[in-house]
N, CA and C of each residue as an Amber inpcrd file, in Angstrom:
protein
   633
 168.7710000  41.1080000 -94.5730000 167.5880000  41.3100000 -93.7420000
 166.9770000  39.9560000 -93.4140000 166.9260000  39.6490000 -92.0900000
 165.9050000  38.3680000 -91.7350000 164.7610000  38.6170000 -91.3790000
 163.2270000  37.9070000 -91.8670000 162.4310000  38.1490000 -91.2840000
 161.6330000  37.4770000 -90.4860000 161.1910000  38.3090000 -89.5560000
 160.9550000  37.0830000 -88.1110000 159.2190000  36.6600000 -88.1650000
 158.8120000  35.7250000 -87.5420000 157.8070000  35.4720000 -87.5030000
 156.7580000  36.4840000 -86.4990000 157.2740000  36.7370000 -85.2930000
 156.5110000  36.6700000 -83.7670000 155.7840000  35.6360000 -83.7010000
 154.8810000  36.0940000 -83.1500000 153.5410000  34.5760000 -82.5130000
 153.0040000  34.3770000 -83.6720000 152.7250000  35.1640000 -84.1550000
 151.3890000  35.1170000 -85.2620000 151.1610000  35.7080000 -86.7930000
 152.9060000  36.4360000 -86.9290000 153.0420000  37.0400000 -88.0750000
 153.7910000  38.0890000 -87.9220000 154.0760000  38.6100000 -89.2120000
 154.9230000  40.1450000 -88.9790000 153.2600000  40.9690000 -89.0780000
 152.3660000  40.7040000 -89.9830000 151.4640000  41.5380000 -90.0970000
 149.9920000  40.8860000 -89.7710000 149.2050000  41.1370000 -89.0370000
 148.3390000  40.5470000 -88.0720000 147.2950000  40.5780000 -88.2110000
 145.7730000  40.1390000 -88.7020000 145.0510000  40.8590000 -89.0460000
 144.4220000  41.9170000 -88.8910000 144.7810000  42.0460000 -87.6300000
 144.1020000  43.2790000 -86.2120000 145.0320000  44.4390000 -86.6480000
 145.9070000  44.6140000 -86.9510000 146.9210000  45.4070000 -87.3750000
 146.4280000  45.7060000 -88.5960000 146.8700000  44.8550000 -89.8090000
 146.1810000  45.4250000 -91.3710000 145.0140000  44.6320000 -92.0400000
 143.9130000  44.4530000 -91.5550000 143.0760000  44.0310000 -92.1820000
 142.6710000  44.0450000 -93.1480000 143.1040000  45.3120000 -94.2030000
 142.7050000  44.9270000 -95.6860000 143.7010000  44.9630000 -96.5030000
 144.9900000  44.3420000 -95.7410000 146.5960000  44.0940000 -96.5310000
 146.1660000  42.8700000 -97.4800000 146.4320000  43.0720000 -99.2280000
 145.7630000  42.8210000 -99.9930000 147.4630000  42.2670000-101.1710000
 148.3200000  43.4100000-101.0590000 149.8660000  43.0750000-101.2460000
 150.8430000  44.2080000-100.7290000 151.9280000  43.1640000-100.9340000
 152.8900000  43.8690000-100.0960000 153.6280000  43.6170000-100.8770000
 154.9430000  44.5070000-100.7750000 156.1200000  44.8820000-101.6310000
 157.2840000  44.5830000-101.2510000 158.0010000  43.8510000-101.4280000
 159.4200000  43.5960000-100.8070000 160.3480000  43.4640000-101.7300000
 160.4230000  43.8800000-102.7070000 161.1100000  43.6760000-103.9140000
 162.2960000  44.6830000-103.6170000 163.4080000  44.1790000-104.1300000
 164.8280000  45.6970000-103.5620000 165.3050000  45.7980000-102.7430000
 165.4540000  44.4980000-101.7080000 165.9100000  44.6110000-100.6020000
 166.9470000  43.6910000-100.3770000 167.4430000  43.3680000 -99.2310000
 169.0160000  42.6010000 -98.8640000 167.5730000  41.3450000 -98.0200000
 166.6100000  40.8900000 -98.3700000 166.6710000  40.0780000 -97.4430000
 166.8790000  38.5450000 -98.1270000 167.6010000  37.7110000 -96.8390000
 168.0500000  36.4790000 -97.3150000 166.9120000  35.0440000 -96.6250000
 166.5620000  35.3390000 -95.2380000 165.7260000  34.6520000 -94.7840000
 164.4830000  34.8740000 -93.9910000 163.7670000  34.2550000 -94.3900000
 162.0630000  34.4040000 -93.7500000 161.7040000  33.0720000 -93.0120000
 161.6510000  33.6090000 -91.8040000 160.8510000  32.3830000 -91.0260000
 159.4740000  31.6770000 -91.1810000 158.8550000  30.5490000 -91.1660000
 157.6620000  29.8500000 -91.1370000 156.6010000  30.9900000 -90.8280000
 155.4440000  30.7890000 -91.3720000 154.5250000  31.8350000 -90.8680000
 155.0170000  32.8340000 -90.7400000 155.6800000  33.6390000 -91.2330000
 155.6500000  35.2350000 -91.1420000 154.7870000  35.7720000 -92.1770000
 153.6870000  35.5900000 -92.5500000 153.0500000  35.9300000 -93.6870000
 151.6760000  35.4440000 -93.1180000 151.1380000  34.8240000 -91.9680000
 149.9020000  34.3470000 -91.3450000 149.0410000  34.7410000 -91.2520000
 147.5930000  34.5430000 -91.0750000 146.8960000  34.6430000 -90.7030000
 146.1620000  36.2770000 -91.0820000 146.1250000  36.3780000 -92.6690000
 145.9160000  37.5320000 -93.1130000 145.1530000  36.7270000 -94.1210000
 143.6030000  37.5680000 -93.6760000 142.5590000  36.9720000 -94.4180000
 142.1590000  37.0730000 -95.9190000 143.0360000  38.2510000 -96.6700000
 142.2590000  39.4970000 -97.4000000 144.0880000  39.3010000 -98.3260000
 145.3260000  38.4090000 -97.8540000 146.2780000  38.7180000 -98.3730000
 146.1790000  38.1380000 -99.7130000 146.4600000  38.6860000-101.3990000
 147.0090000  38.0700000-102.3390000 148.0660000  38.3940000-103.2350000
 148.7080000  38.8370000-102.4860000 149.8090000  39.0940000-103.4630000
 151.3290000  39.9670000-102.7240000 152.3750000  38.9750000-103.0700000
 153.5200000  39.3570000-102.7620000 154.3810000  39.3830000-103.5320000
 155.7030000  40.5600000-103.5590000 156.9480000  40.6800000-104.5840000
 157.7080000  40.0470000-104.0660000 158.5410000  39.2430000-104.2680000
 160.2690000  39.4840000-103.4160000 161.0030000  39.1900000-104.5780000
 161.1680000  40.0030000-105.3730000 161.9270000  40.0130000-106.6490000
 163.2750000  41.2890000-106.2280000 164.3020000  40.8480000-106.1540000
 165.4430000  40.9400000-106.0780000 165.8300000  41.2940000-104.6730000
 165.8710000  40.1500000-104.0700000 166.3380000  39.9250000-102.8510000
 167.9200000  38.8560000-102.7130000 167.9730000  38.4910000-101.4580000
 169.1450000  37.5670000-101.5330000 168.6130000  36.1120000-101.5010000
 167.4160000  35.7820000-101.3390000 166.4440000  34.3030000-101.3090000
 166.9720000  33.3830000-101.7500000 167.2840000  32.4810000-100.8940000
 168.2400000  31.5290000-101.8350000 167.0320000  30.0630000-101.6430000
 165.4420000  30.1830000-101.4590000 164.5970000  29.2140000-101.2960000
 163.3320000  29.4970000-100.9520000 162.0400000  29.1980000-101.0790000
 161.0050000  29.4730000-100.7830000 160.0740000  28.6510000-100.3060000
 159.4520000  29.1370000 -99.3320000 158.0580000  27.5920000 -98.8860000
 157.0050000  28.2980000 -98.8200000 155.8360000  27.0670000 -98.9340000
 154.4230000  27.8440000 -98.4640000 154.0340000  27.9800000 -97.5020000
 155.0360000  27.2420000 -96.6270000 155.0030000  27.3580000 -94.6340000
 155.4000000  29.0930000 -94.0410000 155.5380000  29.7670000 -95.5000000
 155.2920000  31.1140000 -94.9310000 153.9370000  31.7990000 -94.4700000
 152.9610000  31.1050000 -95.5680000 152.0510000  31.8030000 -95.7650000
 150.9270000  30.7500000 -94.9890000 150.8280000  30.6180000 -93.8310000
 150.2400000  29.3150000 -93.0650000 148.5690000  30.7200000 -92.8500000
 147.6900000  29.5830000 -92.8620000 146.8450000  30.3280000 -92.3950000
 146.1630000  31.9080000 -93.7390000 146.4740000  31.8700000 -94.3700000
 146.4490000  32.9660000 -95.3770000 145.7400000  32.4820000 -96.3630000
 144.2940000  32.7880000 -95.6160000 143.4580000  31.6010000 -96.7720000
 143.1310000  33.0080000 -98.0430000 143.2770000  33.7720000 -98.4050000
 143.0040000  34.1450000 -99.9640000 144.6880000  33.7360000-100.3090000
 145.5450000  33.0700000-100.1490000 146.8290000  33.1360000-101.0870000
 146.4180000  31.6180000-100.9130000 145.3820000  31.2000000-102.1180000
 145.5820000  29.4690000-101.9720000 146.4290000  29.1400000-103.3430000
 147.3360000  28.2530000-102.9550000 148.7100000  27.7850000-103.6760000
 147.7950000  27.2710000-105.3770000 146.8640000  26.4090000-105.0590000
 146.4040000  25.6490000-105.8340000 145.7250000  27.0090000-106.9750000
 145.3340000  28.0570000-106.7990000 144.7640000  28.9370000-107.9920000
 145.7910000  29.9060000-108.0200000 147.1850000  30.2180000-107.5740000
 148.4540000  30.4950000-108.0500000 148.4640000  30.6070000-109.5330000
 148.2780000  32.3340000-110.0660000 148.6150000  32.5360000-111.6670000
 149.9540000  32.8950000-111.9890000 150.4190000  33.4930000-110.8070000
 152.0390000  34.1140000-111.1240000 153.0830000  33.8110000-110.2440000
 154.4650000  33.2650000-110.0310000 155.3820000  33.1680000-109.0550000
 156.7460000  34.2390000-109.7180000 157.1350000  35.3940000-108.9580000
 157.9700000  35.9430000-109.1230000 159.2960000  35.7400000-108.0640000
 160.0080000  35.1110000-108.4760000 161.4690000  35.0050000-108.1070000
 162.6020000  35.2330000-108.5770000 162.2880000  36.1500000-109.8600000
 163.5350000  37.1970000-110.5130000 164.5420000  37.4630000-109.1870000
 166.1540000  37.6580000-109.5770000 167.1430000  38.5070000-108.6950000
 167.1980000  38.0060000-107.6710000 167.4910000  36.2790000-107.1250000
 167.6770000  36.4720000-105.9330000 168.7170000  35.3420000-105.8620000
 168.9270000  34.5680000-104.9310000 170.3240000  33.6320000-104.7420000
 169.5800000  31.7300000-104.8150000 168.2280000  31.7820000-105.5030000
 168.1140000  30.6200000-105.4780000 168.8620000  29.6600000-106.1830000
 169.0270000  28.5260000-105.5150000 170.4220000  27.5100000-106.4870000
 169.6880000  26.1680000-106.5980000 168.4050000  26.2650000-105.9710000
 168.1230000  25.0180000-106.7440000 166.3140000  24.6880000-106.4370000
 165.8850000  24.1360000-107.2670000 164.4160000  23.8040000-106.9050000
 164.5240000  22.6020000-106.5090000 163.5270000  22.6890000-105.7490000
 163.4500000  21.1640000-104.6640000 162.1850000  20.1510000-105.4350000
 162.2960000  19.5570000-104.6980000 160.9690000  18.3050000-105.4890000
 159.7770000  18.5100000-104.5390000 159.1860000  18.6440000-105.4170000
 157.6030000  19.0210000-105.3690000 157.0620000  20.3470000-104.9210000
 158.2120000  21.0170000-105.2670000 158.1000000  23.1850000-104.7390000
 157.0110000  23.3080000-105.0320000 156.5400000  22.9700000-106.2850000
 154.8120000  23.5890000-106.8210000 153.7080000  22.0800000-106.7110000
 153.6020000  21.5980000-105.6370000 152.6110000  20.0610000-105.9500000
 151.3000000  20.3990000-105.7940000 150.9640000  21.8770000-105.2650000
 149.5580000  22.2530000-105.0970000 149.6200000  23.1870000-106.4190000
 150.2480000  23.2710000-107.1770000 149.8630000  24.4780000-107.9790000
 149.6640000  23.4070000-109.5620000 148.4350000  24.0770000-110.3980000
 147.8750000  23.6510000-111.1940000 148.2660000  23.7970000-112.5600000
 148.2280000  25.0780000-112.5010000 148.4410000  26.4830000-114.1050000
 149.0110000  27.6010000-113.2080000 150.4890000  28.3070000-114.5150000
 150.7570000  29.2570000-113.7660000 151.0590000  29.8620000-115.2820000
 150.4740000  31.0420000-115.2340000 150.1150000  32.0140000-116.9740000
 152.2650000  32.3270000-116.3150000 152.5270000  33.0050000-115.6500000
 154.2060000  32.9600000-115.3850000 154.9480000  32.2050000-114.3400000
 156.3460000  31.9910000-114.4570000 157.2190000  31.3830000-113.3750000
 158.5550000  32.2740000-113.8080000 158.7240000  32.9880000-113.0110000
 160.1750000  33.8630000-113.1360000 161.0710000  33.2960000-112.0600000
 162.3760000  32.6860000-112.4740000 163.3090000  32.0810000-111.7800000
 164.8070000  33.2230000-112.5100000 164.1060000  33.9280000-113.0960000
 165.6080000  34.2460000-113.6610000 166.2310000  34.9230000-112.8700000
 167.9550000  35.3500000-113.4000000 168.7810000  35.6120000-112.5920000
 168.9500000  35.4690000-110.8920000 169.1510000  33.9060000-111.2650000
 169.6000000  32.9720000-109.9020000 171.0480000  32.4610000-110.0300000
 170.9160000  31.5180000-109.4160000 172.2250000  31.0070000-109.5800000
 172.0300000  29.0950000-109.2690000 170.7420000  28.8880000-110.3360000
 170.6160000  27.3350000-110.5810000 171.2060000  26.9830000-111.8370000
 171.8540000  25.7780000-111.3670000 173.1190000  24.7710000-112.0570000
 171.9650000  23.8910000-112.9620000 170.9320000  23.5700000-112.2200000
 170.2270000  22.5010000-113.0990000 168.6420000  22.4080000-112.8340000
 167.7820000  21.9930000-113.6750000 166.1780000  21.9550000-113.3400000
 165.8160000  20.4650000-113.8250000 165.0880000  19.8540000-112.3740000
 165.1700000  18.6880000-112.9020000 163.2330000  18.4520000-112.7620000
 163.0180000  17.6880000-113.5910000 161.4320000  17.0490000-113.4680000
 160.9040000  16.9790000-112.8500000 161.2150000  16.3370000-111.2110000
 160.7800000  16.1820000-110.2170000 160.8060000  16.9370000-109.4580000
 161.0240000  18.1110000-109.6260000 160.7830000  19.4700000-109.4750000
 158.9060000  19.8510000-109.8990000 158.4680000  19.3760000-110.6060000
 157.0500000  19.6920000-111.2890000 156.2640000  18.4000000-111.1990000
 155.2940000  18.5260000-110.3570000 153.9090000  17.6970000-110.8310000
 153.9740000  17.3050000-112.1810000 153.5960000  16.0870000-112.2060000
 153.0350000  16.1820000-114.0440000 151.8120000  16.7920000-113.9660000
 150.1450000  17.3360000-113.5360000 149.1390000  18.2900000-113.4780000
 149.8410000  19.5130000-113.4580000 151.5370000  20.1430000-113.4420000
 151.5820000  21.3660000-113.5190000 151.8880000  22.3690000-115.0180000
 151.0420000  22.8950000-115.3920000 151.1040000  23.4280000-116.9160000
 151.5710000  25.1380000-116.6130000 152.7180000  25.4130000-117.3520000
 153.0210000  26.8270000-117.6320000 153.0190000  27.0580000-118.7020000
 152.8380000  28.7110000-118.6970000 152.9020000  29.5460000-119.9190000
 154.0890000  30.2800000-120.3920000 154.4300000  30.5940000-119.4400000
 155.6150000  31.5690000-119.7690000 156.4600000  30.9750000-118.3190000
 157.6740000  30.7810000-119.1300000 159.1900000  30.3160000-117.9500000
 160.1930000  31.6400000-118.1560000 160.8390000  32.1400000-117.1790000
 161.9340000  32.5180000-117.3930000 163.2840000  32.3320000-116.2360000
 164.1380000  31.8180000-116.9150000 165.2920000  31.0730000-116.6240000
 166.3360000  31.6000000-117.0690000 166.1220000  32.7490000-117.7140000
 167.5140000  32.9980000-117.7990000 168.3530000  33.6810000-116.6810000
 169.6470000  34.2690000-117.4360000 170.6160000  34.3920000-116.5450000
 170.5280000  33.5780000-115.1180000 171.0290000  32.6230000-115.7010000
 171.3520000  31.6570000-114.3960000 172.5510000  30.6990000-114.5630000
 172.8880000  29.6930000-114.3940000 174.2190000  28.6670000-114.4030000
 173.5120000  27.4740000-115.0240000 173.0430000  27.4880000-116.1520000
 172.2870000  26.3380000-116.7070000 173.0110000  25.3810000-118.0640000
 173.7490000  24.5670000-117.7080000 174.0750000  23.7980000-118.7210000
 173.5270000  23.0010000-119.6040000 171.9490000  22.8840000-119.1750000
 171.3860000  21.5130000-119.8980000 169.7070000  21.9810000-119.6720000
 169.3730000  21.5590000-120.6900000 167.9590000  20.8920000-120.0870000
 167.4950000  20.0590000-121.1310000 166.8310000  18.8830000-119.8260000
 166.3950000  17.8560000-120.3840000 165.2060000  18.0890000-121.1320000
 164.5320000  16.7820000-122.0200000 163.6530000  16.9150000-123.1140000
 162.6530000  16.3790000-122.1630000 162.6050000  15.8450000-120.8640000
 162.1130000  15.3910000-119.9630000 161.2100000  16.9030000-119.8220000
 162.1870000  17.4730000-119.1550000 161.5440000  18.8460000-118.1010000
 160.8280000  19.3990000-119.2990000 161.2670000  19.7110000-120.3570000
 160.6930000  20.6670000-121.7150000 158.8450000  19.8590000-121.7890000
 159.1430000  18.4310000-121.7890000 157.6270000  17.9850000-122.3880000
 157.1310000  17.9710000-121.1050000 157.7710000  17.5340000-119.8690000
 156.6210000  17.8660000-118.9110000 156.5020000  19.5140000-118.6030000
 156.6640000  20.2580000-118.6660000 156.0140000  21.8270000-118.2740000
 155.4370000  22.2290000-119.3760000 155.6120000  21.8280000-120.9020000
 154.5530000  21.9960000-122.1010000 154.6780000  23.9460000-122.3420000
 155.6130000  24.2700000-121.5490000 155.3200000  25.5130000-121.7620000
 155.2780000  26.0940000-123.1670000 154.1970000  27.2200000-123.3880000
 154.0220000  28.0380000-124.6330000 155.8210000  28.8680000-124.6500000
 156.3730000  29.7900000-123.8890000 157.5110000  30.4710000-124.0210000
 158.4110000  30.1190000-122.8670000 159.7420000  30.0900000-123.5550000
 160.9100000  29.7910000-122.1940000 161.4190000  30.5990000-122.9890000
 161.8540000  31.6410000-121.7280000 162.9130000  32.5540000-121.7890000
 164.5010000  32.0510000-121.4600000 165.4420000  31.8290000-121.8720000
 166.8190000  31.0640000-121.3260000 168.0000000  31.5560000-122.0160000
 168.0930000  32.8280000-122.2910000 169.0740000  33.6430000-122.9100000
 170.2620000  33.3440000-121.6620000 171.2640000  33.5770000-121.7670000
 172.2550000  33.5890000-120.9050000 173.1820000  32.8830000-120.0280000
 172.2430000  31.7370000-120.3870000 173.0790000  30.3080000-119.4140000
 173.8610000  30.1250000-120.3610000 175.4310000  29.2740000-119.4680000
 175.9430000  28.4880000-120.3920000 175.8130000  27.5340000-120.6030000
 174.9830000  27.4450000-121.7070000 174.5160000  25.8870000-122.6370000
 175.7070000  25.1890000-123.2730000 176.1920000  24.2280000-122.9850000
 176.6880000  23.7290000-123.2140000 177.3280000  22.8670000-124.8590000
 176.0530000  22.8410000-125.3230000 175.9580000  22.4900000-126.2190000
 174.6310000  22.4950000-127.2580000 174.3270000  22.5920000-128.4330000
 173.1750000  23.0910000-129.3550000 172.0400000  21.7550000-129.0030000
 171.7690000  21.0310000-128.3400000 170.5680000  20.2770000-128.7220000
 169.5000000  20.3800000-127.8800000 169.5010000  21.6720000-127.8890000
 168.5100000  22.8210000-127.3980000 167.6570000  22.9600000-128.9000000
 168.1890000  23.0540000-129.9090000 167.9870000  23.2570000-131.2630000
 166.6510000  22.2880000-131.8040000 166.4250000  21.2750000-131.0380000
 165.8090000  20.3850000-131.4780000 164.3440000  20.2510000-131.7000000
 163.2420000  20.2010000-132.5120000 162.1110000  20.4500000-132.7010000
 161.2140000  20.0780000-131.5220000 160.8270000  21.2430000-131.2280000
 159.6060000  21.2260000-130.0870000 158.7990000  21.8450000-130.1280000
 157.0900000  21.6610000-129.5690000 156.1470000  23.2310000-129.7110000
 156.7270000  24.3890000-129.0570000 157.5660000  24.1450000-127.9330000
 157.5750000  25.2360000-127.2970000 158.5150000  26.8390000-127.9770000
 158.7310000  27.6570000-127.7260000 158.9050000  29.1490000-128.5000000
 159.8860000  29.5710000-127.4880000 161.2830000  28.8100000-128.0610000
 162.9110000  28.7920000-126.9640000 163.6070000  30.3670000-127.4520000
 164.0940000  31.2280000-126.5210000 164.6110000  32.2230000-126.5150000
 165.9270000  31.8040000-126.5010000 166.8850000  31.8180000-127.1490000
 168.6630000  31.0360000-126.3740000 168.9260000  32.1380000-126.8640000
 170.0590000  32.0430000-126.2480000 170.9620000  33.2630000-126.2230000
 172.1460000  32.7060000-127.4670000 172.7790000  33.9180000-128.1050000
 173.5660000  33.3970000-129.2450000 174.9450000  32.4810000-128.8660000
 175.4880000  32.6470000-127.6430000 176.8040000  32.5670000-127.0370000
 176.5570000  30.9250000-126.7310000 177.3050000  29.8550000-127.2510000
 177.1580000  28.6670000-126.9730000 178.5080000  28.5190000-126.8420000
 178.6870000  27.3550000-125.8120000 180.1850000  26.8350000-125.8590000
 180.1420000  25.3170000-125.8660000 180.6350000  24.7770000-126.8620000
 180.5890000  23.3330000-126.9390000 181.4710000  22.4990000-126.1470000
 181.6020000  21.3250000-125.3780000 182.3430000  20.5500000-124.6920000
 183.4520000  20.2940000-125.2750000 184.6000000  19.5090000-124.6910000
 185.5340000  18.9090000-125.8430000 185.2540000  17.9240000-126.8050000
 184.0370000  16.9050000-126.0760000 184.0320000  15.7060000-126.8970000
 183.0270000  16.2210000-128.2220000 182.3910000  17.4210000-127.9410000
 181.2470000  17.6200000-129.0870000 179.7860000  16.8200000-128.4140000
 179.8750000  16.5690000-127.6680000 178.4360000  15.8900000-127.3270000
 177.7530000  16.3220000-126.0870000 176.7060000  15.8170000-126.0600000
 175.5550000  16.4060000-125.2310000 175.3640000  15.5590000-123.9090000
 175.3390000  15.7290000-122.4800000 175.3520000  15.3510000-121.3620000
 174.7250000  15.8640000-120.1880000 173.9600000  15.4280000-120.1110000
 172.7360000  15.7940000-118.8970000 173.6600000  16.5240000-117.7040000
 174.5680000  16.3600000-117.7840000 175.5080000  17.1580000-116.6260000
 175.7220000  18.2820000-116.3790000 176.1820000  18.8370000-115.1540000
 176.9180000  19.7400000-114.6730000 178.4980000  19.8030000-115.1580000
 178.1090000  21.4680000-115.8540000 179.9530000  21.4730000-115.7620000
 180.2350000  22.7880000-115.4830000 180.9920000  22.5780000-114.3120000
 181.4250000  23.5750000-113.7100000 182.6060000  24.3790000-113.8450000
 183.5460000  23.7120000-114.9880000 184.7590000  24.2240000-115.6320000
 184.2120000  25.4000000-116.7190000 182.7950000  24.6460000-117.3460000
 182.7250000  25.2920000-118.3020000 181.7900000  26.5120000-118.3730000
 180.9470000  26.7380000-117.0010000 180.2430000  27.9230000-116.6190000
 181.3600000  28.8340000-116.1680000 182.1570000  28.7210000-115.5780000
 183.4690000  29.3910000-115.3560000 183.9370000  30.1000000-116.7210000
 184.5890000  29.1360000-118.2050000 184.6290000  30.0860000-119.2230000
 183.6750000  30.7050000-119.5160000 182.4910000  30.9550000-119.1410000
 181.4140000  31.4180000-120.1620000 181.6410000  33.1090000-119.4950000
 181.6660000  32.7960000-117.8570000 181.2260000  34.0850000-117.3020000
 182.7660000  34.4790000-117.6100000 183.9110000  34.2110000-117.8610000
 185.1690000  34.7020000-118.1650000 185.2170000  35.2390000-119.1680000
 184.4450000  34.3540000-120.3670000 183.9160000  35.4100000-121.7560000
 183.5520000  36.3430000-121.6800000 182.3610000  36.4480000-121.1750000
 181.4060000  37.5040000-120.9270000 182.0570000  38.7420000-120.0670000
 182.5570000  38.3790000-119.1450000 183.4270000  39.6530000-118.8630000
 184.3660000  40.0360000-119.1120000 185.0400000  39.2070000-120.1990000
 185.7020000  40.0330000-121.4960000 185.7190000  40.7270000-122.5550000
 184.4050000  40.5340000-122.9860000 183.8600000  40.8760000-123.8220000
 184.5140000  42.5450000-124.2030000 184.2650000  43.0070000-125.7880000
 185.0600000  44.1940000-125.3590000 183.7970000  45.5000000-124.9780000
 182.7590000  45.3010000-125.2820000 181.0630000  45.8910000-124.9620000
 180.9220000  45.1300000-123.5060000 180.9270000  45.5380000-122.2300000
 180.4220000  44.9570000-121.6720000 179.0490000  44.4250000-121.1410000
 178.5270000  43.1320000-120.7650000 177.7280000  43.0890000-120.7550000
 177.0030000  43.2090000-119.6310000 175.5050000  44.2690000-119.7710000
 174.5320000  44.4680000-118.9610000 174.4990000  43.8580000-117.8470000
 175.1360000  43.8590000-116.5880000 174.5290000  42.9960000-115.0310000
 173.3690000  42.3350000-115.0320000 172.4280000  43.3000000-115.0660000
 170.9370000  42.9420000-115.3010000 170.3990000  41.8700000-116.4720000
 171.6130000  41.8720000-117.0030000 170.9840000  40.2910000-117.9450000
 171.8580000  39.2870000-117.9810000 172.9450000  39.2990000-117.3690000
 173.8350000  37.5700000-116.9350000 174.0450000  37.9800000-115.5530000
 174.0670000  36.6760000-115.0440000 174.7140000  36.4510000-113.6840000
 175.7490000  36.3160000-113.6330000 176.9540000  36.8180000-113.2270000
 178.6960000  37.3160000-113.5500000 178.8810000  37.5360000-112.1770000
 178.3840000  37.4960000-111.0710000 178.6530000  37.2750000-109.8880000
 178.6200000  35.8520000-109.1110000
């Protein structure tokens, strides 16, 4: 599903004036044009949790003065085809009590991805293609809980003492050399999801990405 802008929006104020949220969650759509979300005075709140989204901007929501970025408590992007966060996705956003990225299909999360002013509470990242994360990204987002069951981690120094309250998933696969590398490996997300769908219980869709 693409969605189009027109002149001034898909939904107008003259049309729904006390459109407050809208639901788009469950659908095939992959792209949304600039401003299709405009000029709706009264708008705060949108789903698009399990779509095909493979990216998001705030050049949707132009003109939509109750959705101001900067008092943003929740971003839901569960279930969709995002592969990567860009630098500075959240530079207006302050505190976010959640950030749901899970079940995507990102390889890596890097720092410059986040303001240093941006503080979360709750991350979830799992089921996605995640080999690593840095001690960088961990101390700058300070988060209270990361959810990250399901990636293939590469290796245990995930293990390592931090405040934060790490969910990992039991299934680790170590490199050949035994050591730890800020990298992408793409041989070795390949065995993981080859495991996993060998497994002789198979495992739940809804909680790894195996597509």
């Amino acid at each position: 599903m693409y969605i189009l802008n027109g002149d001034l929006g898909i939904f107008t104020n003259e049309l729904t004036p006390s459109l407050e949220i809208l639901q788009l969650d469950n659908n095939e759509i992959y792209n949304i044009e600039d401003s299709s979300f405009s000029n709706l005075t009264k708008f705060k709140k949108i789903d698009l949790e399990q779509n095909r989204l493979e990216f998001w901007r705030p050049e949707w929501f132009e003109n939509t003065l109750s959705l101001e970025f900067p008092k943003l408590k929740e971003i839901w992007f569960n279930y969709n085809e995002i592969t990567m966060i860009q630098e500075d996705a959240f530079k207006e956003v302050r505190y976010l009590e959640y950030l749901g990225v899970a079940h995507n299909r990102l390889t890596k999360i890097e720092a410059i991805s986040f303001p240093n002013t941006l503080r979360i509470s709750t991350l979830f990242i799992n089921a996605n293609y995640l080999n690593y994360m840095t001690d960088k990204v961990l101390q700058k987002l300070a988060a209270v809980k990361i959810v990250m069951d399901y990636n293939p981690w590469k290796c245990e120094c995930l293990d390592h003492v931090c405040k934060e309250t790490i969910y990992r998933t039991v299934l680790f696969l170590k490199n050949s050399t035994g050591t730890c590398t800020d990298t992408v490996d793409d041989e070795l997300t390949q065995r993981y999801i080859g495991l996993l769908r060998n497994l002789s219980n198979p495992v739940d869709l809804t909680c790894a990405q195996l597509e």
